[in-house]
C-alpha positions as protocol buffer text, in pm:
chain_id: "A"
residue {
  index: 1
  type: UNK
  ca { x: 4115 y: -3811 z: -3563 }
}
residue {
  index: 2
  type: UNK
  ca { x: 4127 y: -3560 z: -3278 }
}
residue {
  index: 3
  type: UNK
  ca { x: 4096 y: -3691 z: -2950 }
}
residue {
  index: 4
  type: UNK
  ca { x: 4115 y: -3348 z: -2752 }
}
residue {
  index: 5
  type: UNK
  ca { x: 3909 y: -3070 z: -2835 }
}
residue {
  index: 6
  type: UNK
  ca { x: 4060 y: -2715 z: -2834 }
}
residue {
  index: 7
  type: UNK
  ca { x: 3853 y: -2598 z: -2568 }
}
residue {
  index: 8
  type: UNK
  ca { x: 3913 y: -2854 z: -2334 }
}
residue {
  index: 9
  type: UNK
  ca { x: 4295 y: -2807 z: -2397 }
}
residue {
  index: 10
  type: UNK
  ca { x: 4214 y: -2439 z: -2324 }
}
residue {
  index: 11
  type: UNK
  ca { x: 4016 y: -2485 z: -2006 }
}
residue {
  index: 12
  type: UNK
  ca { x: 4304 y: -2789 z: -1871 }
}
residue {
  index: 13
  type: UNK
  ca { x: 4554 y: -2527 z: -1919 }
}
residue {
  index: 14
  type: UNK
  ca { x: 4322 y: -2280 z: -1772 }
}
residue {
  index: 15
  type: UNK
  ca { x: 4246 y: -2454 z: -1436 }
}
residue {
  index: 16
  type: UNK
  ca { x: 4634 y: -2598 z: -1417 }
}
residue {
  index: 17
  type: UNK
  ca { x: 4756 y: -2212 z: -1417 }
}
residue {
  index: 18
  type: UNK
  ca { x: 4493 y: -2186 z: -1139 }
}
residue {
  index: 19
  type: UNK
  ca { x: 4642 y: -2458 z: -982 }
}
residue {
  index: 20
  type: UNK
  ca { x: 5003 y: -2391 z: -995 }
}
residue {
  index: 21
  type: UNK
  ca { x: 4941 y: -2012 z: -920 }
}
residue {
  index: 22
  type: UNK
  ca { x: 4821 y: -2113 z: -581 }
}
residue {
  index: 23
  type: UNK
  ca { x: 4999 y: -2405 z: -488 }
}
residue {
  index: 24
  type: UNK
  ca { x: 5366 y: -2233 z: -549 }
}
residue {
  index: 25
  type: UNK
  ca { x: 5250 y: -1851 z: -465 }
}
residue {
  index: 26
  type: UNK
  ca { x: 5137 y: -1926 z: -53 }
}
residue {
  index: 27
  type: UNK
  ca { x: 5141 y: -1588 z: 27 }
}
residue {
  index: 28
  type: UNK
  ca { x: 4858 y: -1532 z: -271 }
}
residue {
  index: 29
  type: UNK
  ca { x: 4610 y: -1864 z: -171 }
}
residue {
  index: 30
  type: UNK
  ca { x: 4628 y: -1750 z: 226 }
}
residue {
  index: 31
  type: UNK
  ca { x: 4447 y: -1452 z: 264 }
}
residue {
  index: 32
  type: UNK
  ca { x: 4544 y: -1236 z: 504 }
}
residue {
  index: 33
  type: UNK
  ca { x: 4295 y: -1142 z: 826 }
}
residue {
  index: 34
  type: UNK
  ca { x: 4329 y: -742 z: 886 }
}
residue {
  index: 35
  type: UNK
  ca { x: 4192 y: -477 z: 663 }
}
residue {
  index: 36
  type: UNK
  ca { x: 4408 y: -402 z: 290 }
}
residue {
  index: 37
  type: UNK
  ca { x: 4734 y: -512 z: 397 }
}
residue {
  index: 38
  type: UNK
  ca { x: 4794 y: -689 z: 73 }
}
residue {
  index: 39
  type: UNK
  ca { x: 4831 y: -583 z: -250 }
}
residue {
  index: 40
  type: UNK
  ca { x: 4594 y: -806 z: -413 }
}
residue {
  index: 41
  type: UNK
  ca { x: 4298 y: -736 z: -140 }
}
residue {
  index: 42
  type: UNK
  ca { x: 4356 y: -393 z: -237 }
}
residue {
  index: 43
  type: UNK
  ca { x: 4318 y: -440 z: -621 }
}
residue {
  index: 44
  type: UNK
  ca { x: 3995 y: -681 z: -551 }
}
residue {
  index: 45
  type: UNK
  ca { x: 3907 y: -382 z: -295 }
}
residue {
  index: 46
  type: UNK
  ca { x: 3889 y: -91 z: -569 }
}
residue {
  index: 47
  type: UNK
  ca { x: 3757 y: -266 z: -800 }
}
residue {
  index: 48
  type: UNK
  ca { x: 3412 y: -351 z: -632 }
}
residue {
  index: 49
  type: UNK
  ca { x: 3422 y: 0 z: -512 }
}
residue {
  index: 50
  type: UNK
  ca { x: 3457 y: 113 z: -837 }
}
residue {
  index: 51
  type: UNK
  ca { x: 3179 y: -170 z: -980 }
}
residue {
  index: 52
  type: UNK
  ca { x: 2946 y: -54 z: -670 }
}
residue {
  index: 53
  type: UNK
  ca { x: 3009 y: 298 z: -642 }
}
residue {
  index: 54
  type: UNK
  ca { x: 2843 y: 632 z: -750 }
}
residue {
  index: 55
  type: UNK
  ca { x: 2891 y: 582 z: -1107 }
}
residue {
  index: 56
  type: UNK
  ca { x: 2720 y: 227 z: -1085 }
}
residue {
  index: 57
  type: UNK
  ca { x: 2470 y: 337 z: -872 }
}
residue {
  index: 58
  type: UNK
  ca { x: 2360 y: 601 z: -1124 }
}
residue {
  index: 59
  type: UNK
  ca { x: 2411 y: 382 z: -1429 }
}
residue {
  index: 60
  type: UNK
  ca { x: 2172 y: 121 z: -1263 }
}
residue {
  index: 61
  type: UNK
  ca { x: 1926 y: 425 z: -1201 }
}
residue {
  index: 62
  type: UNK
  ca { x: 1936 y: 492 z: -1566 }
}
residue {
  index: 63
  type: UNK
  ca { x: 1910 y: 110 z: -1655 }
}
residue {
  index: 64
  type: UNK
  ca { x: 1580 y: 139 z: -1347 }
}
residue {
  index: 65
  type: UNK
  ca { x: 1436 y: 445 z: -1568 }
}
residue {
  index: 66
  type: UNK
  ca { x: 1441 y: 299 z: -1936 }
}
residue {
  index: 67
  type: UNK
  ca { x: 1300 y: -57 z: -1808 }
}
residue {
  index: 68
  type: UNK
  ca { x: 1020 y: 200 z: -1621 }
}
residue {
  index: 69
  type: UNK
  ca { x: 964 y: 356 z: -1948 }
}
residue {
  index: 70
  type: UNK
  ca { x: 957 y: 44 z: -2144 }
}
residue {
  index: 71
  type: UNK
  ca { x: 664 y: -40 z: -1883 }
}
residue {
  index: 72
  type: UNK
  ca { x: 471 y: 252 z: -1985 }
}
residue {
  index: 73
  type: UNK
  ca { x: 506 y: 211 z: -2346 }
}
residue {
  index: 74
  type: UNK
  ca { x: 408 y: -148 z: -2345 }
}
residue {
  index: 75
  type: UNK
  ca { x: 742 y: -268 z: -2487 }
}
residue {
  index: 76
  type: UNK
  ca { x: 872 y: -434 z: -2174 }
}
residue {
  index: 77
  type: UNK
  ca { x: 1015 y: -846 z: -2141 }
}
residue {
  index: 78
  type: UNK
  ca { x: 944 y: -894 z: -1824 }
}
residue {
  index: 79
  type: UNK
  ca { x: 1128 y: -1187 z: -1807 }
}
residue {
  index: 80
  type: UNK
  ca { x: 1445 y: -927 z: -1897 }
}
residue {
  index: 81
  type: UNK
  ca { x: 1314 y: -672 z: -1680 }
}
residue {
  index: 82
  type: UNK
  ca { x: 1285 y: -944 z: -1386 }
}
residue {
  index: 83
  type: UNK
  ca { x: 1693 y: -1015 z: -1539 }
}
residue {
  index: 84
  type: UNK
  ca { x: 1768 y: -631 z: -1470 }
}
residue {
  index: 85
  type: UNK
  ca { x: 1628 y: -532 z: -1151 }
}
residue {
  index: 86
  type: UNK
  ca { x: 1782 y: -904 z: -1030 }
}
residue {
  index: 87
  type: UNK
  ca { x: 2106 y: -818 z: -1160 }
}
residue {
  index: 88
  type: UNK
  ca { x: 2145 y: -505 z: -1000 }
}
residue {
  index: 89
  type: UNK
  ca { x: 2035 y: -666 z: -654 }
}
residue {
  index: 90
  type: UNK
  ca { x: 2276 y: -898 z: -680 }
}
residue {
  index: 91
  type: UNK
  ca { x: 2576 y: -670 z: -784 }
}
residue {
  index: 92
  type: UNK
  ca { x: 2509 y: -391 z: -530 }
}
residue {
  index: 93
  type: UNK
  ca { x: 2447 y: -695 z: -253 }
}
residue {
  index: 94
  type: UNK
  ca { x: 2706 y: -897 z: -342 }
}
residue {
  index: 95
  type: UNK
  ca { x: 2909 y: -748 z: -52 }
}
residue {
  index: 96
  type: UNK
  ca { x: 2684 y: -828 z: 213 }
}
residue {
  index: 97
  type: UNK
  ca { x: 2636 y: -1207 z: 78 }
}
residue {
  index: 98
  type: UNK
  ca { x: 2973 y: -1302 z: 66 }
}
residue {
  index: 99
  type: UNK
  ca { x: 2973 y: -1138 z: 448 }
}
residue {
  index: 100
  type: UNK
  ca { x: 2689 y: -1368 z: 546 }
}
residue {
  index: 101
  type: UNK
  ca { x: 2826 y: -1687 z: 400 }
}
residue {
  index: 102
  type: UNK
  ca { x: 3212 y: -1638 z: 436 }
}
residue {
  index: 103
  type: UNK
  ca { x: 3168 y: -1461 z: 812 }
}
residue {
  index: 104
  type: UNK
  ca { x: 3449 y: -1196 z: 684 }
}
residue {
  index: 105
  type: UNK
  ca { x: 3469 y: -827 z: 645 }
}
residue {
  index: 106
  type: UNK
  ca { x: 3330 y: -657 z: 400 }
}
residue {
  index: 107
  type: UNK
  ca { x: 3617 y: -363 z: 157 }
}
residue {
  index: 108
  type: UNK
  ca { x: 3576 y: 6 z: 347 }
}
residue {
  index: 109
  type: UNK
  ca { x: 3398 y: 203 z: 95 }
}
């Protein structure tokens, strides 16, 4: 008789590595206030440049175009389109609503 599923095994182990990463790293829980003066603040930095760059920003033009041709064909879900176009909002806002909630700055493009 199994009294512990896998998954929850998985997802205690999961949240204790969470737990001990921040409780014994200080330096990595306590971000710091000026610019990319950390390493990992740089990391998180270039990677939502790269996720909201030029190459996302024409990928989600493309994604834009084949839901607008899908509209002229007939062959749209809205309920997917709605999905898209929401997506997109949120990924290329997501800067500006973690600004507005956390009061912080925002990774220089």
């Amino acid at each position: 008789m199994r009294i512990l599923s896998k998954t929850f095994v998985v997802d205690l182990a999961l949240a204790g590595l969470v737990f001990g990463a921040t409780a014994f790293a200080p330096d990595m829980a306590h971000a710091q206030a000026s610019g990319a003066d950390s390493f990992l603040q740089d990391i998180f930095c270039k990677a939502i440049n790269l996720v909201q760059g030029s190459t996302a920003q024409a990928l989600a033009t493309i994604a834009i175009i084949i839901v607008g041709i899908g509209a002229l064909l007939g062959r749209v879900n809205w309920g997917m389109a709605a999905l898209i176009v929401a997506g997109i909002a949120l990924i290329f806002g997501a800067g500006q609503i973690a600004s507005f909630i956390g009061g912080g700055t925002e990774c220089a493009a």
